[in-house]
C-alpha positions as CSV (number, residue, x, y, z in Angstrom):
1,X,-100.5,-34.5,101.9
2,X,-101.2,-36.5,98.6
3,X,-100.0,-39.6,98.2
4,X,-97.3,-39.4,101.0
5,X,-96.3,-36.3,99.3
6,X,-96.7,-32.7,100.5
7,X,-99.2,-30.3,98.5
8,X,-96.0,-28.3,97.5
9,X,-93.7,-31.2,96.1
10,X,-96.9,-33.1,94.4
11,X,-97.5,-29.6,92.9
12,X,-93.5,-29.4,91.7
13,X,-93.5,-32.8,90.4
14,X,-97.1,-32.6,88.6
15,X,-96.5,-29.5,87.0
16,X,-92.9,-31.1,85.9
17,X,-94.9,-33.6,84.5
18,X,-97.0,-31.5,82.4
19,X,-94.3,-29.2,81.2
20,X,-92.1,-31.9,80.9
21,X,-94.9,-33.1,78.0
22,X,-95.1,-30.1,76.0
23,X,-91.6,-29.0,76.1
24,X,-91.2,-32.9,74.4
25,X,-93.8,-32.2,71.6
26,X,-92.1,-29.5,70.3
27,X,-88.3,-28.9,71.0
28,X,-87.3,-32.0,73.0
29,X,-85.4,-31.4,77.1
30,X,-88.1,-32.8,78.8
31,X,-85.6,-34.4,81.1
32,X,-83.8,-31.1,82.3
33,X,-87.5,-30.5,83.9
34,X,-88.1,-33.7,85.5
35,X,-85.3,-35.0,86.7
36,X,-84.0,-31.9,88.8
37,X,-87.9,-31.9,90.1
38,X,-87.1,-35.2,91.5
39,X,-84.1,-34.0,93.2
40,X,-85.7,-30.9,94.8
41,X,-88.4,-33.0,96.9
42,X,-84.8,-35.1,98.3
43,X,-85.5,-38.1,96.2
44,X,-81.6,-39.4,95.8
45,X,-79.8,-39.2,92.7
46,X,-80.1,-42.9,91.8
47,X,-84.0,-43.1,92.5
48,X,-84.8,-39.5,91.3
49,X,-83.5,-41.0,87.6
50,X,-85.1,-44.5,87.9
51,X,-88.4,-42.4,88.8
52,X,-88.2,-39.6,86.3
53,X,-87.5,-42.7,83.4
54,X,-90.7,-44.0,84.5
55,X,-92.9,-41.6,85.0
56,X,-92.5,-39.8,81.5
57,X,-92.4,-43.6,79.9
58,X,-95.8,-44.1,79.4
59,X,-96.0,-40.8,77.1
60,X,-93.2,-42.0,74.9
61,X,-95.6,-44.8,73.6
62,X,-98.3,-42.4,72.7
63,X,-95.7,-41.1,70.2
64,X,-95.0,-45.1,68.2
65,X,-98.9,-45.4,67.9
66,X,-99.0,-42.0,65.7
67,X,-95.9,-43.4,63.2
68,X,-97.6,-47.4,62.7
69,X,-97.0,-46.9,58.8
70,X,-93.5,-45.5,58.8
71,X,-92.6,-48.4,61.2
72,X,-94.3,-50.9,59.2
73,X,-92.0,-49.9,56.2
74,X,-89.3,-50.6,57.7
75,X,-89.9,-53.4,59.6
76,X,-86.7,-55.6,59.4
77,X,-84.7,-52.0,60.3
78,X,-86.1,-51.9,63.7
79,X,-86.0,-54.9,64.6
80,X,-82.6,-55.2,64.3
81,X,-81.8,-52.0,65.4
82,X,-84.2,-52.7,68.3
83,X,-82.5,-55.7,69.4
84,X,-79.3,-53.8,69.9
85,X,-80.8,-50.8,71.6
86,X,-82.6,-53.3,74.2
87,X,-78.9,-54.6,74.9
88,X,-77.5,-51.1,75.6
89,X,-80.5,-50.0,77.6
90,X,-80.2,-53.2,79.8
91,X,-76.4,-52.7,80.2
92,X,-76.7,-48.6,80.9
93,X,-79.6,-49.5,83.3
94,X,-77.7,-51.9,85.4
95,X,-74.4,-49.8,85.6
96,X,-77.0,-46.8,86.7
97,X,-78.5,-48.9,89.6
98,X,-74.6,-50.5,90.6
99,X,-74.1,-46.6,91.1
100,X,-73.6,-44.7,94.5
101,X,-76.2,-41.6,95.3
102,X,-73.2,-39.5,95.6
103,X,-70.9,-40.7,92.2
104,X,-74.2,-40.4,90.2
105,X,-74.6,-36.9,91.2
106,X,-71.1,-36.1,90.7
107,X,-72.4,-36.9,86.7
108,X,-75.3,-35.3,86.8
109,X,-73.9,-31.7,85.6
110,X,-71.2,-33.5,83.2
111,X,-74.7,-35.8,82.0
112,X,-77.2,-32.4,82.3
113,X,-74.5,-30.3,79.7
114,X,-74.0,-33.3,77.4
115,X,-77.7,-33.3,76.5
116,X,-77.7,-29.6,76.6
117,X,-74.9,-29.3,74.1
118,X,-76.0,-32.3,71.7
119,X,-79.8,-30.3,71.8
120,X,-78.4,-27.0,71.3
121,X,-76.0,-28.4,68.0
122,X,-78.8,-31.3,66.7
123,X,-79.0,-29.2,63.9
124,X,-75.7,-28.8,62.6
125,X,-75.3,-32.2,63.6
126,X,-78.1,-32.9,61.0
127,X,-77.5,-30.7,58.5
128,X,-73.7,-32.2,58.5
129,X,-74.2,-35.9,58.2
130,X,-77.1,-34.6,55.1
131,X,-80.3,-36.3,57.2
132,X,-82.8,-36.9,54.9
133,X,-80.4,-37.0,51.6
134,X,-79.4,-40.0,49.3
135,X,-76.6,-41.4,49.6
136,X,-74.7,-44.4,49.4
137,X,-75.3,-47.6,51.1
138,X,-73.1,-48.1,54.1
139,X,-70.2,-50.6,54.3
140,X,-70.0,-53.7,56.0
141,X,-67.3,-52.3,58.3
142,X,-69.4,-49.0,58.7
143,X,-72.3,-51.0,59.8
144,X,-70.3,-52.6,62.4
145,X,-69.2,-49.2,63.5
146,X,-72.6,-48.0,63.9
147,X,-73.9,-50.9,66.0
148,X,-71.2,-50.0,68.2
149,X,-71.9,-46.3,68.4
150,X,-75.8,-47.6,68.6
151,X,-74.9,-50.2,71.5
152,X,-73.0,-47.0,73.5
153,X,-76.2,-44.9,72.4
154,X,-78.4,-47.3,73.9
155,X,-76.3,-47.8,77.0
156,X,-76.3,-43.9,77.6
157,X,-80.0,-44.4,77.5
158,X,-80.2,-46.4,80.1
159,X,-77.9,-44.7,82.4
160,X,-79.6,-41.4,81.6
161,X,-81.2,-40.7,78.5
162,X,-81.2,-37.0,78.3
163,X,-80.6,-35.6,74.8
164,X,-80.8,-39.2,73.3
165,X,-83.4,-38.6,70.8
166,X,-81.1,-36.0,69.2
167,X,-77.7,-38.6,69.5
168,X,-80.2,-41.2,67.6
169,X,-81.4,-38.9,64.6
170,X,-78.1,-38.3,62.6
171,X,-76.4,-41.9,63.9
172,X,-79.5,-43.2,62.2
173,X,-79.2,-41.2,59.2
174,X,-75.9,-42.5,59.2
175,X,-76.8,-45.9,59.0
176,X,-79.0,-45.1,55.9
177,X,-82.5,-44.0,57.0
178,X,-83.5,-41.8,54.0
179,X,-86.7,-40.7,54.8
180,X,-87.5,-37.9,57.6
181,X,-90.9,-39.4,58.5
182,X,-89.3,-42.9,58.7
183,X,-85.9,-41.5,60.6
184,X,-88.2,-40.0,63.3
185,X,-91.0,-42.8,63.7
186,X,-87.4,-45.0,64.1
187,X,-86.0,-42.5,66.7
188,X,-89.2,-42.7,68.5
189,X,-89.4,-46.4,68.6
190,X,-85.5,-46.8,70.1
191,X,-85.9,-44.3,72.5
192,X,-89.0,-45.9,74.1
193,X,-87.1,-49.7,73.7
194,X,-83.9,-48.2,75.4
195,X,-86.3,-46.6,77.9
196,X,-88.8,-49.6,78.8
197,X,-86.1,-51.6,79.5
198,X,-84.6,-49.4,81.7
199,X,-87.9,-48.8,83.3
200,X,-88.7,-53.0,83.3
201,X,-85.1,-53.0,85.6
202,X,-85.8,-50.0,88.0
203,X,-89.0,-51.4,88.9
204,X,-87.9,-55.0,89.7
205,X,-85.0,-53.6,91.7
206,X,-87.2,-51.4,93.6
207,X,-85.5,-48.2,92.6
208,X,-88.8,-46.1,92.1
209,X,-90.0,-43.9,94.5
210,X,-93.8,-44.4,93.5
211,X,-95.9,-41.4,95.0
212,X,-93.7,-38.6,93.3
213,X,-94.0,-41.1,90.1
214,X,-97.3,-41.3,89.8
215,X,-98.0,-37.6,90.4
216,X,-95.4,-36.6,87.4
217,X,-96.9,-39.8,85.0
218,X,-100.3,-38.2,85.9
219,X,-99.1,-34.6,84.8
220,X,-97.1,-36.1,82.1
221,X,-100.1,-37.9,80.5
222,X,-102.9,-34.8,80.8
223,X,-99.4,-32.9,79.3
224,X,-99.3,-35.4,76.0
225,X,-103.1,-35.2,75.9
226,X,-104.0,-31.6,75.7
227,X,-100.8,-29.8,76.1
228,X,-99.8,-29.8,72.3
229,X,-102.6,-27.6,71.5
230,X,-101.6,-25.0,74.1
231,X,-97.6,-25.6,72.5
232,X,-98.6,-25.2,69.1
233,X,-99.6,-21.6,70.3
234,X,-95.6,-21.4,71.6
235,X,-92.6,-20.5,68.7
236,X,-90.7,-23.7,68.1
237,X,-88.0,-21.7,68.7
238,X,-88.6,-19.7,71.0
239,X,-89.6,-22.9,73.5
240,X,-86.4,-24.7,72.3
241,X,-83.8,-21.6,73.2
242,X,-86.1,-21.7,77.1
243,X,-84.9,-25.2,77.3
244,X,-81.4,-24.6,76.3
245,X,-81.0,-22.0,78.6
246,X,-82.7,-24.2,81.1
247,X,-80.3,-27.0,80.4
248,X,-77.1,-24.8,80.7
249,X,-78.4,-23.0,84.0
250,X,-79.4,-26.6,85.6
251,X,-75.4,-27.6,84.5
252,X,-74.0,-24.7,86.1
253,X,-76.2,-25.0,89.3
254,X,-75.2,-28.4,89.9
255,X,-71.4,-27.9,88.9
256,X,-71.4,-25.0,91.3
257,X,-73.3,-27.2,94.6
258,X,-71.3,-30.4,93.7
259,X,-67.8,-29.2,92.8
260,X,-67.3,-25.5,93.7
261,X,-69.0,-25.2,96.5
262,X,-67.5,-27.4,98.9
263,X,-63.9,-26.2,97.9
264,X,-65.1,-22.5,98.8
265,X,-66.2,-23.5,102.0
């Protein structure tokens, strides 16, 4: 045993952990490793999320300290852009812990093929709303559309979060981020507000299950340390089309044991 935990799941969840941390350097759908590691050692559906948003937390702000400059040029940007994704995160965070076990994991497939599809067509999503390309400045009435989408963003976030980096990119292109460096230091910054908030409300409510936690964090943190050498050694995307496929299959297995399943039997 380690931690509580037997040698088996503490391996599971560790080497989630580390994958989990590559997989995020380079193509993004570290969730679709983590969170259904949580589920296969019988953590519940409700604590298995809280967990997983923990444990691969602490990597997320190893990402911020690497873009200071591009933050500090656009400092009034994410502030108010950060105010509005702490709101969202708070709100998705509490609707996720007022959830049953059960009607969480009767999302989890719908939740697991959203992020799938939104990481499989971030491209096209890009290359359609021109990230990266002048344009003009948005209207007052498009700026209130945005914070919306950015409040439902954020509130997604909290509830889950898979595939929210690649929601983030173009809505913030959107709102008139010009540079890539800038857009992505930006995306970076929201996704860990969204997700520390969420984490700050698991943890008081004492939704965590701690030993499989700290065994992924600890994975997850040697992964964000060294595992980007060993990734850059991987085809961007040739690692990206492993975690599509893993997305999609993850969908289908839980569609198939939460909805088709039962009926056959």
């Amino acid at each position: 045993m380690l931690l509580g935990l037997p040698y088996l799941d503490a391996f599971l969840l560790f080497g989630a952990g580390l994958l989990a941390a590559a997989a995020n350097a380079i193509a993004g759908g570290g969730t679709f490793l983590t969170f259904p590691a949580f589920l296969a050692t019988g953590v519940p559906a409700v604590t298995a999320n809280a967990s997983n948003a923990v444990a691969i937390w602490p990597g997320r702000l190893l990402v911020i300290a690497a873009y200071r400059r591009e933050l500090a040029r656009q400092a009034d940007r994410a502030l108010r852009t950060g105010a509005i994704c702490i709101a969202g995160g708070i709100t998705g965070a509490w609707a996720l812990l007022q959830s049953s076990d059960q009607a969480f994991l009767r999302a989890v497939p719908w939740l697991l093929l959203i992020a799938t599809l939104l990481l499989l067509l971030d491209r096209p999503i890009q290359r359609r709303v021109g990230i990266g390309t002048p344009g003009s400045r948005p209207s007052p009435a498009w700026r209130a559309t945005l914070t919306v989408a950015l409040f439902l963003c954020a509130a997604y976030g909290g509830f889950f979060g898979g595939g929210l980096g690649v929601i983030l990119m173009p809505l913030l292109s959107l709102s008139g981020v010009r540079d890539i460096q800038e857009l992505n230091a930006l995306k970076n910054l929201l996704v860990a507000l969204i997700a520390g908030v969420a984490v700050t409300l698991f943890v008081i409510s004492g939704a965590v299950s701690w030993p499989g936690t700290l065994v992924m964090m600890a994975g997850g943190v040697i992964g964000g340390y060294c595992g980007g050498a060993v990734a850059r050694h991987v085809p961007a995307p040739a690692l990206r089309a492993v975690v599509i496929f893993s997305g999609f299959a993850l969908a289908a297995y839980y569609f198939w044991n939460i909805y088709l399943r039962p009926a056959a039997g």
